[in-house]
Biopython code that builds the backbone (N, CA, C, O; Angstrom):
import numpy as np
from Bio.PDB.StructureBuilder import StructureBuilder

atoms = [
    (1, "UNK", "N", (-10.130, 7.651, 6.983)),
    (1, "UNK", "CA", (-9.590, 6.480, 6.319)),
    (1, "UNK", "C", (-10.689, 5.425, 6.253)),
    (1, "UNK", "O", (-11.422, 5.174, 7.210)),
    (2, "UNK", "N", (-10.779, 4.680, 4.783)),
    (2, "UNK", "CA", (-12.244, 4.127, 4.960)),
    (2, "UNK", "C", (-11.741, 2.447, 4.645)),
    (2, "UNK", "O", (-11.922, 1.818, 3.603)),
    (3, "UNK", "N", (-11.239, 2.102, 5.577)),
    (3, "UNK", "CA", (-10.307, 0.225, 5.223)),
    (3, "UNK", "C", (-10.657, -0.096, 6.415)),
    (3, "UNK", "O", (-10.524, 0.620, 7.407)),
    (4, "UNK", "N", (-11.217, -1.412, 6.372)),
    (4, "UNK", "CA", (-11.536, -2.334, 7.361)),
    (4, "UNK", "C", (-10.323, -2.547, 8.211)),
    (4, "UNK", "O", (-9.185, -2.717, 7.774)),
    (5, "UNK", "N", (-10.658, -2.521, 9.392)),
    (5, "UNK", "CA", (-9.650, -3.519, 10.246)),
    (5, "UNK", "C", (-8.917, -4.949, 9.932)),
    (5, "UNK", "O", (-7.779, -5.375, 10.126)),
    (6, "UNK", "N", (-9.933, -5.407, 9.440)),
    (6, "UNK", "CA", (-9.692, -6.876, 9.158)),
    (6, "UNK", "C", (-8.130, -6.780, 7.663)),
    (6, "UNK", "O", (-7.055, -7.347, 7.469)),
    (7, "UNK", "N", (-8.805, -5.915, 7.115)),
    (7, "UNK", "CA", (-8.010, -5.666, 5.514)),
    (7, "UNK", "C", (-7.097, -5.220, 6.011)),
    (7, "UNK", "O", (-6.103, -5.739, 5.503)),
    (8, "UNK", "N", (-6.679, -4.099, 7.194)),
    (8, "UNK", "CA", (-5.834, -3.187, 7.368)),
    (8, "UNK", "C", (-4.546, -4.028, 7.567)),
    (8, "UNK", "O", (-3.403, -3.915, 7.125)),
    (9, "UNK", "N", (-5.370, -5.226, 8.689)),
    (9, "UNK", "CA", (-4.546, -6.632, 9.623)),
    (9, "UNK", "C", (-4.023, -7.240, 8.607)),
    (9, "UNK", "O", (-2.824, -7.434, 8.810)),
    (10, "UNK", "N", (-4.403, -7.657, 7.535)),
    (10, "UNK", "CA", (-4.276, -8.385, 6.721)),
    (10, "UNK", "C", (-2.731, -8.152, 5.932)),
    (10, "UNK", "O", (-1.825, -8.912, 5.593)),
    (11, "UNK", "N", (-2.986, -6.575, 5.839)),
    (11, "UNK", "CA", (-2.274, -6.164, 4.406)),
    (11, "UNK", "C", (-0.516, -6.198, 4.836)),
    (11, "UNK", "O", (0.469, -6.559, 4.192)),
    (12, "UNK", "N", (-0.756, -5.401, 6.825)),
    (12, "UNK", "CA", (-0.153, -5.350, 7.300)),
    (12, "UNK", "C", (0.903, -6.622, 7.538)),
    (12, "UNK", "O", (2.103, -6.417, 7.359)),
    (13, "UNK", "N", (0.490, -7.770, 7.893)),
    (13, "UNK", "CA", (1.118, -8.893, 7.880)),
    (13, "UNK", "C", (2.189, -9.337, 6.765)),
    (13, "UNK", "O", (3.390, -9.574, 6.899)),
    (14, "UNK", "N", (1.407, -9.371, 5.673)),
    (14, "UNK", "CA", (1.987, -9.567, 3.930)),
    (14, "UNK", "C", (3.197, -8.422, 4.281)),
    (14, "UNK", "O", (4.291, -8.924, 4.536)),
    (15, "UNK", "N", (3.127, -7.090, 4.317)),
    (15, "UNK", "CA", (3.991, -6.393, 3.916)),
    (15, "UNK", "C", (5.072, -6.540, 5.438)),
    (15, "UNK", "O", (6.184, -6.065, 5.206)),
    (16, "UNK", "N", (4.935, -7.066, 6.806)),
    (16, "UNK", "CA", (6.071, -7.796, 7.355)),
    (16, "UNK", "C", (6.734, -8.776, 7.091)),
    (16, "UNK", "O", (7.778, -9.159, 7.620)),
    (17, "UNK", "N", (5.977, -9.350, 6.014)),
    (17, "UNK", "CA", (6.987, -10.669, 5.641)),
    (17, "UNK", "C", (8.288, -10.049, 4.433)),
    (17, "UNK", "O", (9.118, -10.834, 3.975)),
    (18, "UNK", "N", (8.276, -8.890, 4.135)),
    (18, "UNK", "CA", (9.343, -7.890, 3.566)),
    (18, "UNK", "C", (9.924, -7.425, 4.359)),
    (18, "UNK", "O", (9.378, -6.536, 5.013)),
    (19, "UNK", "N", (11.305, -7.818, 4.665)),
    (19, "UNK", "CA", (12.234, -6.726, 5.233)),
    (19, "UNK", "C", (12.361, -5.538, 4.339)),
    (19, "UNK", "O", (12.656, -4.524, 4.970)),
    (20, "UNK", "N", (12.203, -5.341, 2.862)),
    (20, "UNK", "CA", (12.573, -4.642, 2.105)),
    (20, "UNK", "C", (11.803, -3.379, 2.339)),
    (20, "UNK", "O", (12.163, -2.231, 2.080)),
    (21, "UNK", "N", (10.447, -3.875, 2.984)),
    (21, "UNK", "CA", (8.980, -2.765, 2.909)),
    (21, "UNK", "C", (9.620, -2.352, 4.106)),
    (21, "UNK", "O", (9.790, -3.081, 5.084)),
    (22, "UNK", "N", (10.065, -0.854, 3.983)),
    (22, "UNK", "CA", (9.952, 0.640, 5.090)),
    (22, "UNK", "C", (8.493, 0.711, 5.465)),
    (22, "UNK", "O", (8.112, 0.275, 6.551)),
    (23, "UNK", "N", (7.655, 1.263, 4.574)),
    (23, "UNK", "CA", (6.418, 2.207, 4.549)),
    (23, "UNK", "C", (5.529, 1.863, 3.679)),
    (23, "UNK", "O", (6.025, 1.521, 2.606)),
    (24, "UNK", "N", (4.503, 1.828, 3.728)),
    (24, "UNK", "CA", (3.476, 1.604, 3.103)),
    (24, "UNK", "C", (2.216, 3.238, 3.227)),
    (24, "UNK", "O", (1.916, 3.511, 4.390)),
    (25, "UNK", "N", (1.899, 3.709, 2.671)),
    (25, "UNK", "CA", (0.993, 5.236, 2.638)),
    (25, "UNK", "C", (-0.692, 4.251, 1.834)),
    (25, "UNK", "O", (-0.811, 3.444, 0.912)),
    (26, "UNK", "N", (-1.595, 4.842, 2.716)),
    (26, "UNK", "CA", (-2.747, 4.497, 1.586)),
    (26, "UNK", "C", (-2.988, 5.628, 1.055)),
    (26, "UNK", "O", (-2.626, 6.617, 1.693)),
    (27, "UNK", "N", (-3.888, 5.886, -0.689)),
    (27, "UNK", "CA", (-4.023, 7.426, -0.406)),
    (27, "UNK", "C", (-5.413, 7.050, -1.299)),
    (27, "UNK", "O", (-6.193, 6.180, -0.911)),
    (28, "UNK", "N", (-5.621, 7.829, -2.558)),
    (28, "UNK", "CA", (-6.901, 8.114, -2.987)),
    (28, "UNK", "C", (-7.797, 8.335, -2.360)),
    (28, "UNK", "O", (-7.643, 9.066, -1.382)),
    (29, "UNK", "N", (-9.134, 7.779, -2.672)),
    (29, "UNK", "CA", (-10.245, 7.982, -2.436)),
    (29, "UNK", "C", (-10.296, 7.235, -0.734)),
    (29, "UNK", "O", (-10.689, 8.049, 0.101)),
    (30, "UNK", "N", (-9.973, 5.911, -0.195)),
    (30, "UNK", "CA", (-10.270, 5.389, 0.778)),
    (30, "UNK", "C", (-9.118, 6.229, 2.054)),
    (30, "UNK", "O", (-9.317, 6.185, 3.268)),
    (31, "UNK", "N", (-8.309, 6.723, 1.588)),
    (31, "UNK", "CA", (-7.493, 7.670, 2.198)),
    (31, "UNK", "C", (-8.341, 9.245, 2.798)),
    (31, "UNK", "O", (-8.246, 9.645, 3.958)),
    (32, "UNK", "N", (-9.188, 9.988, 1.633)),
    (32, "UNK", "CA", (-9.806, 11.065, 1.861)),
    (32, "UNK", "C", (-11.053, 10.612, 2.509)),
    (32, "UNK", "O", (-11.704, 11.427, 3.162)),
    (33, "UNK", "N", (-11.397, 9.543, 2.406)),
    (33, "UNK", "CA", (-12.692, 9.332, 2.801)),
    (33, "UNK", "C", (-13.984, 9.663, 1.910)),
    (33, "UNK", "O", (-15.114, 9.930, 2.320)),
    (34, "UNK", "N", (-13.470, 9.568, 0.411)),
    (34, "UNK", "CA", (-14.605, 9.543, -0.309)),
    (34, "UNK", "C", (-15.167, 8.203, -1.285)),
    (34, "UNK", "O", (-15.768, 8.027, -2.345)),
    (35, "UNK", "N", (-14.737, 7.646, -0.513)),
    (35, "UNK", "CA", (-14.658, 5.948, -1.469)),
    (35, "UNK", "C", (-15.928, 5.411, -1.559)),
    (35, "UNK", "O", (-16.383, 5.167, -0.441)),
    (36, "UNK", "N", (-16.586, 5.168, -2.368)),
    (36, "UNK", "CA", (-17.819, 4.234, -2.454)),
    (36, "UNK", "C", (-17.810, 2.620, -2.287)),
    (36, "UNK", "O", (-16.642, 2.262, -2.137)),
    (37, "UNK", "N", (-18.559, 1.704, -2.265)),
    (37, "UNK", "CA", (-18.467, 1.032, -1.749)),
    (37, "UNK", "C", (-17.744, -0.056, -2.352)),
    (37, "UNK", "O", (-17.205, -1.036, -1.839)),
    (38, "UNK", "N", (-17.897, 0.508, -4.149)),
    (38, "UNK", "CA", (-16.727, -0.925, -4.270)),
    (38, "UNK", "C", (-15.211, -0.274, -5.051)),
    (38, "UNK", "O", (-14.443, -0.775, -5.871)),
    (39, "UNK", "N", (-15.239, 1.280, -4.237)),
    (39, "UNK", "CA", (-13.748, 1.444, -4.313)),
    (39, "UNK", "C", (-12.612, 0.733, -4.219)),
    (39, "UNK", "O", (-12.515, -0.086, -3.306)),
    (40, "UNK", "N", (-11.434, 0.936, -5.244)),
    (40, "UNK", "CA", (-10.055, -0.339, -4.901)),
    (40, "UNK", "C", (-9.523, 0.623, -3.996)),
    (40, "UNK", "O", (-10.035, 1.695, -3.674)),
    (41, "UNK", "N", (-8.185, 0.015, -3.527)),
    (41, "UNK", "CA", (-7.310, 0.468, -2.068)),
    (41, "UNK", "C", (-6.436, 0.721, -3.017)),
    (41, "UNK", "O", (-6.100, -0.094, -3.877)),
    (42, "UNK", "N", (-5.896, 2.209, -2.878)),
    (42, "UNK", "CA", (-4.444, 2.139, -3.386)),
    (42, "UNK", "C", (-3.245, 2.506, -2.480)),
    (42, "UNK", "O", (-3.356, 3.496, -1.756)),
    (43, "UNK", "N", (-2.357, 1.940, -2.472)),
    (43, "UNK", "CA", (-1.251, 2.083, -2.099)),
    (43, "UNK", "C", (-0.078, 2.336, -2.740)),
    (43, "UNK", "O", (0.138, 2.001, -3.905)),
    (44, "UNK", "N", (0.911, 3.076, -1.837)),
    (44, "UNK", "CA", (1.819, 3.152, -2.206)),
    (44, "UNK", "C", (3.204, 2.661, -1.132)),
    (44, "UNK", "O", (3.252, 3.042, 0.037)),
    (45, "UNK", "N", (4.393, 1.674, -1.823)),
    (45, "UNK", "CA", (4.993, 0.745, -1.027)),
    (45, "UNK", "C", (6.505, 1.665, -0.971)),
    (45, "UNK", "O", (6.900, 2.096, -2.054)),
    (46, "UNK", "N", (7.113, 1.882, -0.069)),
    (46, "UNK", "CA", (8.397, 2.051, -0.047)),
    (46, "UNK", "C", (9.476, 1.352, 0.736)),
    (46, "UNK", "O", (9.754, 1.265, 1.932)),
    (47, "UNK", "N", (10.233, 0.653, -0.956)),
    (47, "UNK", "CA", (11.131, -0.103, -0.408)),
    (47, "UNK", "C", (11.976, -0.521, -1.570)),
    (47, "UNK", "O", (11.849, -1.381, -2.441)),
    (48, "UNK", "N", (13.212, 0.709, -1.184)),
    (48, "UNK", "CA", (13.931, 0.873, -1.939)),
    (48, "UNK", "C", (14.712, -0.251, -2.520)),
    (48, "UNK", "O", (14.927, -0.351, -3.728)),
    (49, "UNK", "N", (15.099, -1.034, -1.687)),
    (49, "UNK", "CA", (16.273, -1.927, -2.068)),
    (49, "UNK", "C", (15.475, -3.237, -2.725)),
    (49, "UNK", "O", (16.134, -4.007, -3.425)),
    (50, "UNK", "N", (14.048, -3.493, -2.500)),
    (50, "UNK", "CA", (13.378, -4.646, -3.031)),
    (50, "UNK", "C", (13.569, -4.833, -4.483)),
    (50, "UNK", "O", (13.392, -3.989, -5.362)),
    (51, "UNK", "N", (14.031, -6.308, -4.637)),
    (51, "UNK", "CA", (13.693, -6.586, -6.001)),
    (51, "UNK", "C", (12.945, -7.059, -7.193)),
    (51, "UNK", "O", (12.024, -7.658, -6.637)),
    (52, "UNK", "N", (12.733, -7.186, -8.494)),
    (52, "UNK", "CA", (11.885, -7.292, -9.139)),
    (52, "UNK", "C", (11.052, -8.595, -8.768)),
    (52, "UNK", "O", (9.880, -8.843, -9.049)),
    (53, "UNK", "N", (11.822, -9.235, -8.176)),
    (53, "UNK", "CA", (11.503, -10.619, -8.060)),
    (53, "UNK", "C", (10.344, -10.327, -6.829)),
    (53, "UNK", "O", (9.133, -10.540, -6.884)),
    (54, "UNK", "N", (11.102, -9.798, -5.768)),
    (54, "UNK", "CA", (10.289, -9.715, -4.403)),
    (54, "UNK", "C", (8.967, -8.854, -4.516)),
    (54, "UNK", "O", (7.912, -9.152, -3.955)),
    (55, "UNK", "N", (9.220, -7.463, -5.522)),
    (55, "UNK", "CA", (7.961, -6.822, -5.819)),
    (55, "UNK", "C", (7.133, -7.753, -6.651)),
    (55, "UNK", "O", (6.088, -7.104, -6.684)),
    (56, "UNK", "N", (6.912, -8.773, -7.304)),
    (56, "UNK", "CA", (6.274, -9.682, -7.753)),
    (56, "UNK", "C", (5.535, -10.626, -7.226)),
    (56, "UNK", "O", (4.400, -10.993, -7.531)),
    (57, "UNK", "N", (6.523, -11.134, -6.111)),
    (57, "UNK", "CA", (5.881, -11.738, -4.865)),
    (57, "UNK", "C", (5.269, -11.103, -3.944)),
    (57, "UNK", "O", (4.333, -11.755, -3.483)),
    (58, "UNK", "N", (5.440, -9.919, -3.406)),
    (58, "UNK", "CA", (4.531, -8.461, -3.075)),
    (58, "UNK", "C", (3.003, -8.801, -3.257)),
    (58, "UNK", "O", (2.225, -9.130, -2.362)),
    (59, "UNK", "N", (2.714, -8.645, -4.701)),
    (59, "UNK", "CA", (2.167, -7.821, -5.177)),
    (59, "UNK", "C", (1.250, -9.616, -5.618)),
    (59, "UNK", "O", (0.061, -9.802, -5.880)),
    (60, "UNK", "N", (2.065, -10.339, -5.562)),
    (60, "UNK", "CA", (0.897, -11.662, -5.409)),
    (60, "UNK", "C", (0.566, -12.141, -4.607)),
    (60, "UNK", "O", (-0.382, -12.926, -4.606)),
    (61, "UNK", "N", (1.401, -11.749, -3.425)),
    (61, "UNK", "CA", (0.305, -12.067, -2.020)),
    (61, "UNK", "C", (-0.740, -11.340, -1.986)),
    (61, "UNK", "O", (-1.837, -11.816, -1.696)),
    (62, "UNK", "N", (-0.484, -9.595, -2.387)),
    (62, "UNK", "CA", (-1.597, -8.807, -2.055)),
    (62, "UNK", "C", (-2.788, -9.288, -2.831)),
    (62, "UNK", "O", (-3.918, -9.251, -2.344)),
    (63, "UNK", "N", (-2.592, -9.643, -3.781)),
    (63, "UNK", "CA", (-3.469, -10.243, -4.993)),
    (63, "UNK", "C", (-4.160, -11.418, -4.271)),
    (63, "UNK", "O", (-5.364, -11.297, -4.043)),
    (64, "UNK", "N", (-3.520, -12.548, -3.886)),
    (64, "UNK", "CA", (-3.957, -13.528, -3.401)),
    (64, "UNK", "C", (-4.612, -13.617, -2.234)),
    (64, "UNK", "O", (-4.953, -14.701, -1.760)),
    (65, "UNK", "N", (-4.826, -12.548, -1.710)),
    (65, "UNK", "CA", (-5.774, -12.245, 0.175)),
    (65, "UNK", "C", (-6.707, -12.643, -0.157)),
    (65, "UNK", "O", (-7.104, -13.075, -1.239)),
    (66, "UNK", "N", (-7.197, -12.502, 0.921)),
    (66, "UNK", "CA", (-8.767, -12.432, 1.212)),
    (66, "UNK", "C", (-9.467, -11.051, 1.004)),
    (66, "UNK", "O", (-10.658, -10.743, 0.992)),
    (67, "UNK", "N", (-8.628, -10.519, 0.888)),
    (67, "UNK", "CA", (-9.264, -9.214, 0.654)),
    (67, "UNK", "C", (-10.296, -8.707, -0.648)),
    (67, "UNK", "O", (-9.634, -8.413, -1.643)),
    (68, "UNK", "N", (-11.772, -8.552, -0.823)),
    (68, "UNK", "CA", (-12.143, -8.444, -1.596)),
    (68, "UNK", "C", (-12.547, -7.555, -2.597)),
    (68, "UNK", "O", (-13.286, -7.792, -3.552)),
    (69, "UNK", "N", (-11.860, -6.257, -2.215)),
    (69, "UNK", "CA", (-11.460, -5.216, -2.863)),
    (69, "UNK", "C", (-10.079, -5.180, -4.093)),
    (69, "UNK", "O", (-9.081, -5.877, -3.909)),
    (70, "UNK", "N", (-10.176, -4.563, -4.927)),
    (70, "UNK", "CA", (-9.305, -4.695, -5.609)),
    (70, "UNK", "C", (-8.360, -3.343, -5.448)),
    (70, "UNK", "O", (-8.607, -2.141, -5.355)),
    (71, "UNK", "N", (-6.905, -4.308, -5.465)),
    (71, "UNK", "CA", (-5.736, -3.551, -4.919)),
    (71, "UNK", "C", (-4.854, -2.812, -5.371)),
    (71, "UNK", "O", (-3.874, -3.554, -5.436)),
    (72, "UNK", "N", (-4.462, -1.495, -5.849)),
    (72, "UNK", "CA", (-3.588, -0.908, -6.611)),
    (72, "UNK", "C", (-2.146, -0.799, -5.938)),
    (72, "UNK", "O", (-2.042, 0.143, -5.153)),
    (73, "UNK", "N", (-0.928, -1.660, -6.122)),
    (73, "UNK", "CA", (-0.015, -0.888, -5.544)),
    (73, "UNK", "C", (0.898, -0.445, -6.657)),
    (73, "UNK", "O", (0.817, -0.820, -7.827)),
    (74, "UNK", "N", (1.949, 0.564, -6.056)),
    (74, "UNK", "CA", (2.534, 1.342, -6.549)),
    (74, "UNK", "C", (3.869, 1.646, -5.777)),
    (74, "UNK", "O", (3.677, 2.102, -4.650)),
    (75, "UNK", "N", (5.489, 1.451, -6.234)),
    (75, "UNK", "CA", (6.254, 1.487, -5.371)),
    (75, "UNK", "C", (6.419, 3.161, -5.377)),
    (75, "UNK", "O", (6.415, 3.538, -6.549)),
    (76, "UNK", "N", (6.514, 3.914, -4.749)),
    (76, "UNK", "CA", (6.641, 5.041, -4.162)),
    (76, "UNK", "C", (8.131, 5.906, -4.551)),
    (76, "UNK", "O", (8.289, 7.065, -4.935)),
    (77, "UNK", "N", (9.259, 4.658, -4.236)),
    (77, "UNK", "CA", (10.797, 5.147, -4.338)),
    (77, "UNK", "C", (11.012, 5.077, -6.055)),
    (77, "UNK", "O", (11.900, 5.776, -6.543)),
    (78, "UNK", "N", (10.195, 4.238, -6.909)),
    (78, "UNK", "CA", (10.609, 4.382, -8.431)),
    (78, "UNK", "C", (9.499, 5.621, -9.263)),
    (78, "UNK", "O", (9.675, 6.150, -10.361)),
    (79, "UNK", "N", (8.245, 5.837, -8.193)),
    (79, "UNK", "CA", (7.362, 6.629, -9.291)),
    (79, "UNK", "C", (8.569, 8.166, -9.806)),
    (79, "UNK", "O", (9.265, 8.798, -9.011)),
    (80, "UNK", "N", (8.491, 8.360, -11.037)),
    (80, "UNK", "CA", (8.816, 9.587, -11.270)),
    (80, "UNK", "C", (8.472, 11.171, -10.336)),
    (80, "UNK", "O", (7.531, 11.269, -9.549)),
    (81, "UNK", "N", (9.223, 12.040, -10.570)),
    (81, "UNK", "CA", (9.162, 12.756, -9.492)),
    (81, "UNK", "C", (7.621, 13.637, -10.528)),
    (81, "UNK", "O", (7.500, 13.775, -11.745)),
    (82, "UNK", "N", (6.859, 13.986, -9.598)),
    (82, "UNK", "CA", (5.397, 14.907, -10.506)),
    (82, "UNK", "C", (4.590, 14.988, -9.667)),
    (82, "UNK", "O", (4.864, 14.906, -8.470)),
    (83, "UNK", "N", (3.425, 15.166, -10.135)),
    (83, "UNK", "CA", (2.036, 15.238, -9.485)),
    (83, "UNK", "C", (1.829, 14.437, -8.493)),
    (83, "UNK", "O", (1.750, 14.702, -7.294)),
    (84, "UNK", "N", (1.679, 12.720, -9.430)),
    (84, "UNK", "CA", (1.273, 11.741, -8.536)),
    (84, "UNK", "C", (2.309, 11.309, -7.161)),
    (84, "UNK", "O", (1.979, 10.923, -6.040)),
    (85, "UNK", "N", (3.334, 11.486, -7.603)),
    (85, "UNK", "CA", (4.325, 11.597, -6.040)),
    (85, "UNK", "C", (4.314, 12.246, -5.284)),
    (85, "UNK", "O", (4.546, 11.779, -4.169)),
    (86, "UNK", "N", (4.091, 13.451, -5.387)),
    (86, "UNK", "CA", (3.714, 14.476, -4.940)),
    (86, "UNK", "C", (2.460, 14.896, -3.959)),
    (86, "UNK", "O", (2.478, 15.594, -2.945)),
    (87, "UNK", "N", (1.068, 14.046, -4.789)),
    (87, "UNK", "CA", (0.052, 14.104, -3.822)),
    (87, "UNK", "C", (0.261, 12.571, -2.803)),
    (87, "UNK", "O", (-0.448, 12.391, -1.813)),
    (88, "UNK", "N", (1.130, 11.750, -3.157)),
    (88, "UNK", "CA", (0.864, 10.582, -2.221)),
    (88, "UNK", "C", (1.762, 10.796, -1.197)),
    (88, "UNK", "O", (1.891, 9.920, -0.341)),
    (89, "UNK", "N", (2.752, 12.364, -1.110)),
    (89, "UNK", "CA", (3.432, 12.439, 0.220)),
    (89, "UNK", "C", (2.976, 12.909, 0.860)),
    (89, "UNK", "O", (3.204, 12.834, 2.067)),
    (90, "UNK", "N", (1.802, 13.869, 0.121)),
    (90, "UNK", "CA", (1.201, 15.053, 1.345)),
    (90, "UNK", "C", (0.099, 14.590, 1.676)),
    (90, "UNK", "O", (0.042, 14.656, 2.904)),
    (91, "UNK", "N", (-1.237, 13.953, 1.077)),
    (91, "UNK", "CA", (-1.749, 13.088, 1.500)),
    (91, "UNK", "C", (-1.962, 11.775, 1.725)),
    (91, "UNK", "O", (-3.143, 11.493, 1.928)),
    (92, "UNK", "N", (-1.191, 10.883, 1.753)),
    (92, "UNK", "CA", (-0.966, 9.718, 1.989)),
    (92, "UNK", "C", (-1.078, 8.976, 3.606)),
    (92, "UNK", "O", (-0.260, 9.157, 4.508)),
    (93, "UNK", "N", (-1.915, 8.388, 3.658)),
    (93, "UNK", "CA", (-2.108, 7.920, 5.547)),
    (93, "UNK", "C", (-1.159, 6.754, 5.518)),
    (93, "UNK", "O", (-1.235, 5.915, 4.619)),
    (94, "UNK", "N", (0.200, 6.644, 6.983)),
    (94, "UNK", "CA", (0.962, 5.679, 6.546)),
    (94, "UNK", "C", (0.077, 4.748, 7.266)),
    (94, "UNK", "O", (-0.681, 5.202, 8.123)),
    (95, "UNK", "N", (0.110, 3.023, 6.901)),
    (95, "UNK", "CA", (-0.363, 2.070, 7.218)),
    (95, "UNK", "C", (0.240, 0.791, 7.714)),
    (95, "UNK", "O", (-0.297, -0.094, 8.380)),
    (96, "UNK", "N", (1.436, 0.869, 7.268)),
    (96, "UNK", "CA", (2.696, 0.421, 8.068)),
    (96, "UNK", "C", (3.931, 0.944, 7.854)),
    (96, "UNK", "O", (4.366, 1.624, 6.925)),
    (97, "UNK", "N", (4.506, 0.469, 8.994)),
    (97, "UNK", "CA", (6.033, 1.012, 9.366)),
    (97, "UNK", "C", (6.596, -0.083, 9.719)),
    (97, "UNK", "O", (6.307, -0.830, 10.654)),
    (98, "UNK", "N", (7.648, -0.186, 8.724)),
    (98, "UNK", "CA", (8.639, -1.311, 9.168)),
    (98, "UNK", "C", (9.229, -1.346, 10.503)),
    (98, "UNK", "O", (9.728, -0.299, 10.915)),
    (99, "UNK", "N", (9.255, -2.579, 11.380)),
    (99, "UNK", "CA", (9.570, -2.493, 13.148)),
    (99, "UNK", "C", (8.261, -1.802, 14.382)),
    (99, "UNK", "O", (8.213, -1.859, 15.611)),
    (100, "UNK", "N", (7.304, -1.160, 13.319)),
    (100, "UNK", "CA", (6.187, -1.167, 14.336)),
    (100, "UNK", "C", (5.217, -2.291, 14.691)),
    (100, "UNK", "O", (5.073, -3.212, 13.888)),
    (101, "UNK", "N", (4.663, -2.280, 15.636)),
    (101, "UNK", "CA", (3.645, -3.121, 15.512)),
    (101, "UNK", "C", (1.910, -3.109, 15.487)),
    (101, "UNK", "O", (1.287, -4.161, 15.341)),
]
sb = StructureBuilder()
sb.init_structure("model")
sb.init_model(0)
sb.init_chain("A")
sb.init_seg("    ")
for serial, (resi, resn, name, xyz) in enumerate(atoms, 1):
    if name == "N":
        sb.init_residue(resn, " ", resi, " ")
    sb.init_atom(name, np.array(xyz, "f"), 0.0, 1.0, " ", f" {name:<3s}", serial, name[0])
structure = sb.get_structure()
């Protein structure tokens, strides 16, 4: 897994301020460990019951970090069922868990 601590801390926080966020998976390239250096982070968010409103606010905190990578998320529970769902269950590293710490 190729994400800073600092980013990991970061992302983690934002997505506790969602009760809605279960799970969060990173996957692509910073997931396999083939990311170059100005690879984006992608994620994928699961949280079923969140709404359009809250995935908006989501997705503008993540935007608004400090983080200086650029951020792909993706809710997980709406992608269509295929490929891309498919590879983000089997390889996907989870990165948070709702109630862990």
């Amino acid at each position: 897994m190729q994400i800073r601590e600092r980013d990991l801390k970061i992302l983690q926080a934002i997505f506790s301020r969602f009760a809605s966020v279960r799970r969060v998976l990173l996957f692509g390239s910073r997931a396999t460990g083939t990311a170059r250096r100005a690879s984006d982070i992608d994620l994928a968010v699961v949280a079923p019951e969140m709404s359009p409103s809250e995935w908006t606010e989501l997705a503008e905190q993540v935007e608004e970090s400090s983080i200086i990578y650029r951020i792909d998320l993706v809710r997980l529970d709406t992608l269509p069922e295929g490929t891309l769902k498919e590879y983000i269950l089997r390889e996907g590293i989870p990165i948070y868990q709702a109630g862990e710490s």
